[in-house]
PDB file of N, CA, C and O in Angstrom, chain B, residues numbered from 101:
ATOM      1  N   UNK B 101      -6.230 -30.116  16.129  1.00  0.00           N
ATOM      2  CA  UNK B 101      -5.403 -29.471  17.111  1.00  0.00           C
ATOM      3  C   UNK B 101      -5.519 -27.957  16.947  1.00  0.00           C
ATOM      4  O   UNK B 101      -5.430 -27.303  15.907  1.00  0.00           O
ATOM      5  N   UNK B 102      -5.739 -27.535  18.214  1.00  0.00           N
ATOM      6  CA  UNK B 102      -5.978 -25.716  18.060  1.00  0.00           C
ATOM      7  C   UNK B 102      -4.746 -25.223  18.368  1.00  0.00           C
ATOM      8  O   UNK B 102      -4.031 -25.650  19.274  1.00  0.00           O
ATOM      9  N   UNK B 103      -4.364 -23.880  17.252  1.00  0.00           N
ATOM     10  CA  UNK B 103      -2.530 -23.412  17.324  1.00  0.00           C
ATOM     11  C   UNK B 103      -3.443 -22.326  18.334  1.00  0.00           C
ATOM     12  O   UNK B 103      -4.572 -21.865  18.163  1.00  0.00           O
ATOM     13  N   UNK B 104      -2.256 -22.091  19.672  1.00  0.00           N
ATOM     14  CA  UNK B 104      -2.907 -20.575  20.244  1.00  0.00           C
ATOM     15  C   UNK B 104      -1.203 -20.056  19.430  1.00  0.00           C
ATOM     16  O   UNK B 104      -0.231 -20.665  18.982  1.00  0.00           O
ATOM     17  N   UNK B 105      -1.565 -18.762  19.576  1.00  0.00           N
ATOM     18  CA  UNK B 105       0.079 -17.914  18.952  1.00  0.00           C
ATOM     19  C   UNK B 105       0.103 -17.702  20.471  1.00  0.00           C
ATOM     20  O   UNK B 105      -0.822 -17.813  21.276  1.00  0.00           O
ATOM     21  N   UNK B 106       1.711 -17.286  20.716  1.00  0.00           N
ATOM     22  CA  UNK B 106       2.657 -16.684  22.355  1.00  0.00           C
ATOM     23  C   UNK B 106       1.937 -14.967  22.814  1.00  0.00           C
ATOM     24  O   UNK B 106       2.122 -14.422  23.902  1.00  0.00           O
ATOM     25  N   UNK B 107       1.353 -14.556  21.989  1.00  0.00           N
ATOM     26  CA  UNK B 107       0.307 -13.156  22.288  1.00  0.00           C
ATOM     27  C   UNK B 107      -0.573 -14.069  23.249  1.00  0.00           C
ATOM     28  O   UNK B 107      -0.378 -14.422  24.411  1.00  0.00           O
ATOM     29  N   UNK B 108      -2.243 -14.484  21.815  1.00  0.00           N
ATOM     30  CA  UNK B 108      -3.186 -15.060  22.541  1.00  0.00           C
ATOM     31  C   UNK B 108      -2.806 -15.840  23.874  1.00  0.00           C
ATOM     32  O   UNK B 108      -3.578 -15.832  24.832  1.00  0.00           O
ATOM     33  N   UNK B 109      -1.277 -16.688  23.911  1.00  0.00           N
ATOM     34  CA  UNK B 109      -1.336 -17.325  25.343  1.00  0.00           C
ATOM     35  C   UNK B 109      -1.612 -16.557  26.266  1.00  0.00           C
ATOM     36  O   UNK B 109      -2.564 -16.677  27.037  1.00  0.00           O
ATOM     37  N   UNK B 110      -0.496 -15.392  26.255  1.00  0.00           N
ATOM     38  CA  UNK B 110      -0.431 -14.462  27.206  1.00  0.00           C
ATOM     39  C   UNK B 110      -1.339 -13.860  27.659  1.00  0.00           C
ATOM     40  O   UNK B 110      -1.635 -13.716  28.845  1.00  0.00           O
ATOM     41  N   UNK B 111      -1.992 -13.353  26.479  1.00  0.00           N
ATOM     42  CA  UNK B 111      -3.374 -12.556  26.789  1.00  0.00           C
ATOM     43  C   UNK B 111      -4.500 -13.400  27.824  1.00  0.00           C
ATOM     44  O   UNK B 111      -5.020 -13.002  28.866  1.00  0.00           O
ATOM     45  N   UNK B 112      -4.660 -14.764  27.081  1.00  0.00           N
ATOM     46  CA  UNK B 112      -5.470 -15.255  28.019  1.00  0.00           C
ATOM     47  C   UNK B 112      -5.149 -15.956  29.833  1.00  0.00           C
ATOM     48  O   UNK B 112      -5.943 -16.590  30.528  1.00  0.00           O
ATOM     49  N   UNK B 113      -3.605 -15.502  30.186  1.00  0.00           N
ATOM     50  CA  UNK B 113      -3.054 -15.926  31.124  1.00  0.00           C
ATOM     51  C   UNK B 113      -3.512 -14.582  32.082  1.00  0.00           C
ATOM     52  O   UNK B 113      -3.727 -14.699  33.289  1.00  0.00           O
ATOM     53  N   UNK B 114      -3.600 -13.585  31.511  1.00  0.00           N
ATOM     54  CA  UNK B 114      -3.742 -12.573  31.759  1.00  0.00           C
ATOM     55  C   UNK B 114      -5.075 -11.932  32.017  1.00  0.00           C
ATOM     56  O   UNK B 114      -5.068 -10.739  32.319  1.00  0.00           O
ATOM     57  N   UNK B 115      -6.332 -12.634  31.928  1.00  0.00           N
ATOM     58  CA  UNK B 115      -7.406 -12.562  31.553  1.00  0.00           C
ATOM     59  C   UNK B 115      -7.969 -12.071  30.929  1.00  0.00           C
ATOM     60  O   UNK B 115      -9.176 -12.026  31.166  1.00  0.00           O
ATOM     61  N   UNK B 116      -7.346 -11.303  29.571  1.00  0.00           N
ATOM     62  CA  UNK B 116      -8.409 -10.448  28.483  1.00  0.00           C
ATOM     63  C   UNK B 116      -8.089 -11.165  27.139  1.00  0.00           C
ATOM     64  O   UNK B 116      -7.235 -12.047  27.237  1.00  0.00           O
ATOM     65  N   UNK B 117      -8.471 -11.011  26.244  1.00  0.00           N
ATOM     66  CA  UNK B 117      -8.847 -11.204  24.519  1.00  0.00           C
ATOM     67  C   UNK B 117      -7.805 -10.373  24.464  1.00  0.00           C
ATOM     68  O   UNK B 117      -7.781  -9.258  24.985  1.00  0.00           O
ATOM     69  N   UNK B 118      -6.566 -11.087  23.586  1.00  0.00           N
ATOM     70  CA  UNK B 118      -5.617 -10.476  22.562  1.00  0.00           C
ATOM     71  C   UNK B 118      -7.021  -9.783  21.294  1.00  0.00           C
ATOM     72  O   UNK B 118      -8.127 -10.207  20.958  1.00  0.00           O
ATOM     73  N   UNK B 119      -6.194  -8.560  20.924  1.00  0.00           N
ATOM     74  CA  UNK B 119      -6.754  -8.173  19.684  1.00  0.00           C
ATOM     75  C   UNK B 119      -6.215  -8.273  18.662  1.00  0.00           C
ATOM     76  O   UNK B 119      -5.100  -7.791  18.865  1.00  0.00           O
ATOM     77  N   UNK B 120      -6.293  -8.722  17.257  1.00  0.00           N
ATOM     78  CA  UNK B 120      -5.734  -8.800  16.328  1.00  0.00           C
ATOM     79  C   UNK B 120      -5.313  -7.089  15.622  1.00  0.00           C
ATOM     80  O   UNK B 120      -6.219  -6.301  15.351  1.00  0.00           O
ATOM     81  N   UNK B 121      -4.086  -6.796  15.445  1.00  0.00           N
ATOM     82  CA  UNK B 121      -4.006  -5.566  15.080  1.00  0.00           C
ATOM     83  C   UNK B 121      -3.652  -5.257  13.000  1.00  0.00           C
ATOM     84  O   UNK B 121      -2.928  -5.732  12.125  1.00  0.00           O
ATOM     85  N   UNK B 122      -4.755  -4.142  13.144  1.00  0.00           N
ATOM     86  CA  UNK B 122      -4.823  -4.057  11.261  1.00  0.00           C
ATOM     87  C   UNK B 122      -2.972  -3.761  11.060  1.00  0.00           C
ATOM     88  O   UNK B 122      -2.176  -3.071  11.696  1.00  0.00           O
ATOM     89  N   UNK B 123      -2.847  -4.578   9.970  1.00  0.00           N
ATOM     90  CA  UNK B 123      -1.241  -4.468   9.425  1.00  0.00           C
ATOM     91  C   UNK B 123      -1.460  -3.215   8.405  1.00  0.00           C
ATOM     92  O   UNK B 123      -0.365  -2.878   7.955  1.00  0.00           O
ATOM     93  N   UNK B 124      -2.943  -2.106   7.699  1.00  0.00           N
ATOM     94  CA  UNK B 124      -2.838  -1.638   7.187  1.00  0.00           C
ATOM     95  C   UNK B 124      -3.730  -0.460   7.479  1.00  0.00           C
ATOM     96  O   UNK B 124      -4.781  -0.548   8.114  1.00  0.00           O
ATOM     97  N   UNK B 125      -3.074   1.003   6.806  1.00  0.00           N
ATOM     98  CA  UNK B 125      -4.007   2.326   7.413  1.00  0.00           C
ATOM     99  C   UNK B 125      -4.796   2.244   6.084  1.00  0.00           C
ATOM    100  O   UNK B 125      -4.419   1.992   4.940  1.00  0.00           O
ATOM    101  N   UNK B 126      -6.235   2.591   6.693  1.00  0.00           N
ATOM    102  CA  UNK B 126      -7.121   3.167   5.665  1.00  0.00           C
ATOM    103  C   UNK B 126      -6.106   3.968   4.387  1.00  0.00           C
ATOM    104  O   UNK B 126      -6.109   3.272   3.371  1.00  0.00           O
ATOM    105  N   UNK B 127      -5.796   4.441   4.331  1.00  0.00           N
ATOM    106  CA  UNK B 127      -4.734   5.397   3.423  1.00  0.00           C
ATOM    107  C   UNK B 127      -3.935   4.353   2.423  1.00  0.00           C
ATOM    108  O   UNK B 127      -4.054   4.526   1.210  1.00  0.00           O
ATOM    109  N   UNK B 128      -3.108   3.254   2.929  1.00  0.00           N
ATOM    110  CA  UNK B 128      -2.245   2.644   2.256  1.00  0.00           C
ATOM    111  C   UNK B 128      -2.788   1.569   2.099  1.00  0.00           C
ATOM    112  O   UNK B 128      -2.045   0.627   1.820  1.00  0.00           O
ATOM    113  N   UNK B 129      -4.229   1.319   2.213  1.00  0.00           N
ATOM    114  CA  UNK B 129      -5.566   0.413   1.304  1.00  0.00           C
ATOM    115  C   UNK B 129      -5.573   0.780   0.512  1.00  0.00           C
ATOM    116  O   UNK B 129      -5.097   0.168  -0.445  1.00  0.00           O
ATOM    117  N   UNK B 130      -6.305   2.462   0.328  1.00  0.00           N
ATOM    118  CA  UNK B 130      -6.412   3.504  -0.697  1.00  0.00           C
ATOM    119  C   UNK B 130      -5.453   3.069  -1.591  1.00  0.00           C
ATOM    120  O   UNK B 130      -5.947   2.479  -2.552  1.00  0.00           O
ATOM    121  N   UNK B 131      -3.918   3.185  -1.604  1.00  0.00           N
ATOM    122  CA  UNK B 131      -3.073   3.507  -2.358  1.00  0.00           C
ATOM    123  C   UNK B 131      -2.857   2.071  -2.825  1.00  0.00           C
ATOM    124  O   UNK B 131      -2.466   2.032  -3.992  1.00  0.00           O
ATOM    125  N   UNK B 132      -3.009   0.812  -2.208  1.00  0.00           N
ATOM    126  CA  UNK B 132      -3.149  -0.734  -3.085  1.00  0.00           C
ATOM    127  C   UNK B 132      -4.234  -0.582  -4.063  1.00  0.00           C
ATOM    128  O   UNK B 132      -4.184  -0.975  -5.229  1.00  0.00           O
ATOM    129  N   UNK B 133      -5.563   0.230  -3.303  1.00  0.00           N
ATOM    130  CA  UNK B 133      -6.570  -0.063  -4.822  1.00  0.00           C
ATOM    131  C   UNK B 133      -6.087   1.097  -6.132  1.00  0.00           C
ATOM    132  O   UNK B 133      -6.358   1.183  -7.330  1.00  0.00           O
ATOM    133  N   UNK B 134      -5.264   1.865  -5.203  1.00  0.00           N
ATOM    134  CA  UNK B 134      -5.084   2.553  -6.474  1.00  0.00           C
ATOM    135  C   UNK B 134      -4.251   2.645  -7.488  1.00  0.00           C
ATOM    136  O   UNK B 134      -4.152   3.476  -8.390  1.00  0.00           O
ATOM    137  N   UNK B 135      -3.480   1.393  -7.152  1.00  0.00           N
ATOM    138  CA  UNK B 135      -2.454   0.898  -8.235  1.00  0.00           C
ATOM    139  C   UNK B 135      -2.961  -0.069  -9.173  1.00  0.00           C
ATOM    140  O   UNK B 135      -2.628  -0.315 -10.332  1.00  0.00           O
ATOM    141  N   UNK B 136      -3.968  -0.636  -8.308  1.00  0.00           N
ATOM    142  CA  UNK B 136      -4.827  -1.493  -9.195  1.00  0.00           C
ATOM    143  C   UNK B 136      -5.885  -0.910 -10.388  1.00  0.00           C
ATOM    144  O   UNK B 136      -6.150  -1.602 -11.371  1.00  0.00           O
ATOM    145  N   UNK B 137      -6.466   0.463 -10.183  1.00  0.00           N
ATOM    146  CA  UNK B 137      -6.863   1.309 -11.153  1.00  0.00           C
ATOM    147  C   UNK B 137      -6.189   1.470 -12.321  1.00  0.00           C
ATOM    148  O   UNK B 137      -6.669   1.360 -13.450  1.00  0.00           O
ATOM    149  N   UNK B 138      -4.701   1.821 -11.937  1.00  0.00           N
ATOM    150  CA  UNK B 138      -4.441   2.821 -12.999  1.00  0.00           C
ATOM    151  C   UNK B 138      -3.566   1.415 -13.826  1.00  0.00           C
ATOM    152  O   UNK B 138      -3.041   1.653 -14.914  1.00  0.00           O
ATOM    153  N   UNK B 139      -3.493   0.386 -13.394  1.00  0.00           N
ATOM    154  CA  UNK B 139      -3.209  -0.628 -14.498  1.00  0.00           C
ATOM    155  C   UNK B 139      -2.564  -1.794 -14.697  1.00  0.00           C
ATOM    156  O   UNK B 139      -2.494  -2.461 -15.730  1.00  0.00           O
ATOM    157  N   UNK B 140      -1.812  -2.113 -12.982  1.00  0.00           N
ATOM    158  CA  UNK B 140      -0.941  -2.680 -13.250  1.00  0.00           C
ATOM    159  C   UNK B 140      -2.010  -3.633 -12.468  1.00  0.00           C
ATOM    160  O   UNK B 140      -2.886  -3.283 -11.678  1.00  0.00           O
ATOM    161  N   UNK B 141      -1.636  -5.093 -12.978  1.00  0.00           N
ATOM    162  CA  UNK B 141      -2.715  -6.505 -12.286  1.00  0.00           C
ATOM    163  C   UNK B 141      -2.919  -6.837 -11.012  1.00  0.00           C
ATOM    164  O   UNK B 141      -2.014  -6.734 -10.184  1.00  0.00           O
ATOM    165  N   UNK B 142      -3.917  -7.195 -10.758  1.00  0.00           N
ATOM    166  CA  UNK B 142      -4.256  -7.267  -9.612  1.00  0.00           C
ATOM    167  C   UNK B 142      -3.443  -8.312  -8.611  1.00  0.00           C
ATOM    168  O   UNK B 142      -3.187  -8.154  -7.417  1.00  0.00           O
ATOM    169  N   UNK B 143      -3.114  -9.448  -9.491  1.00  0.00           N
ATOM    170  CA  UNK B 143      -2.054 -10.319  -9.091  1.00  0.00           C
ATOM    171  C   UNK B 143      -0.763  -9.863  -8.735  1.00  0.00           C
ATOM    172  O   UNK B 143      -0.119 -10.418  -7.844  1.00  0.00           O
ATOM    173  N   UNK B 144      -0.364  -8.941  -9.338  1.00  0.00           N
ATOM    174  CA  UNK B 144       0.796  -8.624  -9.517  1.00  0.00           C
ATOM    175  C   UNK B 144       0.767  -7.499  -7.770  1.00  0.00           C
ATOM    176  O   UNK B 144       1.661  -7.578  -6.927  1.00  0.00           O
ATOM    177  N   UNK B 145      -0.388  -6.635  -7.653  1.00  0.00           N
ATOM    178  CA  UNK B 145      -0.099  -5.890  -6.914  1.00  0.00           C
ATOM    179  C   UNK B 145      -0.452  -6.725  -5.231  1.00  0.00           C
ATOM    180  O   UNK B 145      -0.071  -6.308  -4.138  1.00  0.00           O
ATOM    181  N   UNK B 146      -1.124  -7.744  -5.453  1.00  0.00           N
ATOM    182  CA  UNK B 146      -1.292  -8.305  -4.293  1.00  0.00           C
ATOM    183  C   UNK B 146      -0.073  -9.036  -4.148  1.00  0.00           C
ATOM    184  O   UNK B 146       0.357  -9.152  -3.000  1.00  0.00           O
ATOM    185  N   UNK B 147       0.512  -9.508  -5.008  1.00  0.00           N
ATOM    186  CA  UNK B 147       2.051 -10.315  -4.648  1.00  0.00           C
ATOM    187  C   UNK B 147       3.019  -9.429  -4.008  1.00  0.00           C
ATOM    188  O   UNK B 147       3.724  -9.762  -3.055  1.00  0.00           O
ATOM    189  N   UNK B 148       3.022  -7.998  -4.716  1.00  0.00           N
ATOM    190  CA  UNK B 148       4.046  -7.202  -3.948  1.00  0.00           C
ATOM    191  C   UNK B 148       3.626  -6.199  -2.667  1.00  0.00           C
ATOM    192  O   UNK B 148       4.297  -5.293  -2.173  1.00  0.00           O
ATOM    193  N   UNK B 149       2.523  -6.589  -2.363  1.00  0.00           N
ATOM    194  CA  UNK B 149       1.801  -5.763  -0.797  1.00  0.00           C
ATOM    195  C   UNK B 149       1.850  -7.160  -0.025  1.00  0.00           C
ATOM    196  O   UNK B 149       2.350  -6.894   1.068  1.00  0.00           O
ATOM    197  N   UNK B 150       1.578  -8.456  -0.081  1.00  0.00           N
ATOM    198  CA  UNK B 150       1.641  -9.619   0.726  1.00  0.00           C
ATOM    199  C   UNK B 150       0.223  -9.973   1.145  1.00  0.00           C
ATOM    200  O   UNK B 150       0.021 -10.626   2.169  1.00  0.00           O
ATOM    201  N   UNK B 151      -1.155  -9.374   0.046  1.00  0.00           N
ATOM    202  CA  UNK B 151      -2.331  -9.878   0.871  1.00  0.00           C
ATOM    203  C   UNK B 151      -2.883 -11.368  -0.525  1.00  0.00           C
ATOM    204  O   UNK B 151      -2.433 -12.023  -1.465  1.00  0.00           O
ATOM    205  N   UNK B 152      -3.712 -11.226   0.025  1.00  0.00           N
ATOM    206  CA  UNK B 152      -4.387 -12.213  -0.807  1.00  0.00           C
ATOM    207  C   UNK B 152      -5.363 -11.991  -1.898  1.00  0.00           C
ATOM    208  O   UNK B 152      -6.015 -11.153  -1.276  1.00  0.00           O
ATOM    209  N   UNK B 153      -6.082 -12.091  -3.219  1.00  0.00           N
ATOM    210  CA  UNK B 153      -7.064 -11.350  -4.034  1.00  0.00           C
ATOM    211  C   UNK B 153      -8.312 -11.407  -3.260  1.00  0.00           C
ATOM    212  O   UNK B 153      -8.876 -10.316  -3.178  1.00  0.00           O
ATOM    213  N   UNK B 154      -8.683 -12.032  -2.885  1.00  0.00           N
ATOM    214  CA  UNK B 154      -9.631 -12.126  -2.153  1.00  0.00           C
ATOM    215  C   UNK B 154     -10.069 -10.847  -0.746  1.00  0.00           C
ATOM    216  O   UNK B 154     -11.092 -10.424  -0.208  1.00  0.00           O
ATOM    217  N   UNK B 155      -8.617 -10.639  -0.645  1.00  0.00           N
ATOM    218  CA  UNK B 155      -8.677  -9.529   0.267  1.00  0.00           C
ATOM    219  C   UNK B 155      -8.350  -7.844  -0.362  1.00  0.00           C
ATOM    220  O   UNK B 155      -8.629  -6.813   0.250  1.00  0.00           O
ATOM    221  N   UNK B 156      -7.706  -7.925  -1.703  1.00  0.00           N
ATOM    222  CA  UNK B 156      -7.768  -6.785  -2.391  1.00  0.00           C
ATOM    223  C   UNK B 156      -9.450  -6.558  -2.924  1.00  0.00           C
ATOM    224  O   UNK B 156     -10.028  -5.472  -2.877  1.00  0.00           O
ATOM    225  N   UNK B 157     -10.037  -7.801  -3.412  1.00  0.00           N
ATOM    226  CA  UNK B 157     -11.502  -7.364  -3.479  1.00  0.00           C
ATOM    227  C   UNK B 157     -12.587  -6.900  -2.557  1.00  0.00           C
ATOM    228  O   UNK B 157     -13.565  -6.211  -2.843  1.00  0.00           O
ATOM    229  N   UNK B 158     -12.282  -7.338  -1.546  1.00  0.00           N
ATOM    230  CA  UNK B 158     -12.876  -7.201  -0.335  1.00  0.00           C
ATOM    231  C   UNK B 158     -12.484  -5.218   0.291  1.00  0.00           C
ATOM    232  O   UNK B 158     -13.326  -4.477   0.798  1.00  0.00           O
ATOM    233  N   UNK B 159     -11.714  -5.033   0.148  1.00  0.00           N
ATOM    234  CA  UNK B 159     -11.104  -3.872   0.504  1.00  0.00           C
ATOM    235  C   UNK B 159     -11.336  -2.962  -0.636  1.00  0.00           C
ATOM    236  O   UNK B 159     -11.584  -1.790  -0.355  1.00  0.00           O
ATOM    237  N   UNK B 160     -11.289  -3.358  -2.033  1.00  0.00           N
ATOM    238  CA  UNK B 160     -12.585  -2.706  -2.855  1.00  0.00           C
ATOM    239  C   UNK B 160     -13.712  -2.059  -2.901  1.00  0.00           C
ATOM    240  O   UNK B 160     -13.984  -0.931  -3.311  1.00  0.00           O
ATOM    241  N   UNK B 161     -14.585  -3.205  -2.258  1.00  0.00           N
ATOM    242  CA  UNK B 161     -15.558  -3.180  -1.980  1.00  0.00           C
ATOM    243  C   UNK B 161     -15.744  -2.097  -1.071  1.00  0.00           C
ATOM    244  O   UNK B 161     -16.256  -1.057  -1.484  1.00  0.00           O
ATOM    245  N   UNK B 162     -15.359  -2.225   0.216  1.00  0.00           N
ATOM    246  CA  UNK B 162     -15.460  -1.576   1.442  1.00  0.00           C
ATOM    247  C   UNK B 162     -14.908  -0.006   1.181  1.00  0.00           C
ATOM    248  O   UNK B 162     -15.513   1.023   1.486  1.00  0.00           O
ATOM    249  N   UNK B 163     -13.867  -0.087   0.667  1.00  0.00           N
ATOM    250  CA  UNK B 163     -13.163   1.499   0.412  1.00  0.00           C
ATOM    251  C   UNK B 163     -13.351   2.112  -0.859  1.00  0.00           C
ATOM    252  O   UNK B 163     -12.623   3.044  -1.201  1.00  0.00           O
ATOM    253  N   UNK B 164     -14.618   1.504  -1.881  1.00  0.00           N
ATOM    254  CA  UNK B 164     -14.511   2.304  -3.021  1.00  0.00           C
ATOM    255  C   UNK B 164     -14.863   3.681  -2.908  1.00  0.00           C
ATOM    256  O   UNK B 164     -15.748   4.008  -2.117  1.00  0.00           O
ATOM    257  N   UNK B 165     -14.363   4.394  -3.499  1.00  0.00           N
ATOM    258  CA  UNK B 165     -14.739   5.820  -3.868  1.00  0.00           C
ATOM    259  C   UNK B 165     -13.214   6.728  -2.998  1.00  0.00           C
ATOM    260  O   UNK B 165     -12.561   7.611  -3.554  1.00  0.00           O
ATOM    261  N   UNK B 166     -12.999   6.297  -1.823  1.00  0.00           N
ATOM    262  CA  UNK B 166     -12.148   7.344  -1.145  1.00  0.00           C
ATOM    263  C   UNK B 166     -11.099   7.490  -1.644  1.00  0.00           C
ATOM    264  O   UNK B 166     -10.544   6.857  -2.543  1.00  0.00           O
ATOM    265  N   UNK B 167     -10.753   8.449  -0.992  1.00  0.00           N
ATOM    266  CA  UNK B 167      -9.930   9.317  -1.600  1.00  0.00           C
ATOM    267  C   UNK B 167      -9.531  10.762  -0.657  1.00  0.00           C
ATOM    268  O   UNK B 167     -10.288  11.432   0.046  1.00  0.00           O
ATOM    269  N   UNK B 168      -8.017  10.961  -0.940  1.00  0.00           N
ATOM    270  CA  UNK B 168      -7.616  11.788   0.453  1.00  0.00           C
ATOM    271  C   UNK B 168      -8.506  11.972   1.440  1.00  0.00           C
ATOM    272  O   UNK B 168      -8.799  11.060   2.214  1.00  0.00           O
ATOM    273  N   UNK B 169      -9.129  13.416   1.523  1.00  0.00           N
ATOM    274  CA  UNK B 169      -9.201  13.588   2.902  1.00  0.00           C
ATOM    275  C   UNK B 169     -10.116  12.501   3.182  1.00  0.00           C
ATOM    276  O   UNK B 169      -9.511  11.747   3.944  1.00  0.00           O
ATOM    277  N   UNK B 170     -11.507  11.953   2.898  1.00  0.00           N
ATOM    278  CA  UNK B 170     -12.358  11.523   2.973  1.00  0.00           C
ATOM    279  C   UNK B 170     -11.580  10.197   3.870  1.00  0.00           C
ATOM    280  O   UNK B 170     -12.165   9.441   4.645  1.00  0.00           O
ATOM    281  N   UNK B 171     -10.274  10.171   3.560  1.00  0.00           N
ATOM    282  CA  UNK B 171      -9.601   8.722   4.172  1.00  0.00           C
ATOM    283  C   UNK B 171      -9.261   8.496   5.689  1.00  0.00           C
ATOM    284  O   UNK B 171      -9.091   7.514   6.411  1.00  0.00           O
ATOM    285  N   UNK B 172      -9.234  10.371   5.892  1.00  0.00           N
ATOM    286  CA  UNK B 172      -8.361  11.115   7.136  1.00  0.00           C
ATOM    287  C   UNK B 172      -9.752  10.655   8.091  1.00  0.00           C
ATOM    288  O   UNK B 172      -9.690  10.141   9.207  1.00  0.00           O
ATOM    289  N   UNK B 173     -10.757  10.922   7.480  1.00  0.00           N
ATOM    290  CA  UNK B 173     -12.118  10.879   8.709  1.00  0.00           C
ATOM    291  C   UNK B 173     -12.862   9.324   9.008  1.00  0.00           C
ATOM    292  O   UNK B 173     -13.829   9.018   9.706  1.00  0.00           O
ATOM    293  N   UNK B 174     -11.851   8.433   8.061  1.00  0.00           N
ATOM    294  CA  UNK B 174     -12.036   6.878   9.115  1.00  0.00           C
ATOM    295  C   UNK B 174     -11.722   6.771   9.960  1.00  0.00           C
ATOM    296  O   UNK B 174     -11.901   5.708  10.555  1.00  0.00           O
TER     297      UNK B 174
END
């Protein structure tokens, strides 16, 4: 059985593609990996942001190195 959510209905009643919208700014990615640097577990910091490890690694990956401004010009 396929779930549509009350957006996608609409959207497609409407004739366009709902878009899924990011719950997070480049910036306050930054600041999840960077709690994860300085020490506290990775478990621990994905339990209190609400993502999954799989998605703190992933966002690792993708955002290593930045840092302020460099964050402003995503």
């Amino acid at each position: 059985m396929l779930r549509v959510t009350l957006r996608q209905n609409l959207a497609r009643k409407e004739g366009r593609l709902a878009v899924k919208r990011k719950r997070f700014s480049v910036e306050q990615i930054v600041a999840v990996l960077k709690q994860g640097e300085v020490g506290v577990s990775v478990v621990e910091v994905c339990r209190q942001v609400g993502i999954a490890e799989e998605t703190f690694y992933r966002w690792k990956k993708q955002y290593v190195g930045l840092e302020g401004e460099a964050t402003k010009s995503q």
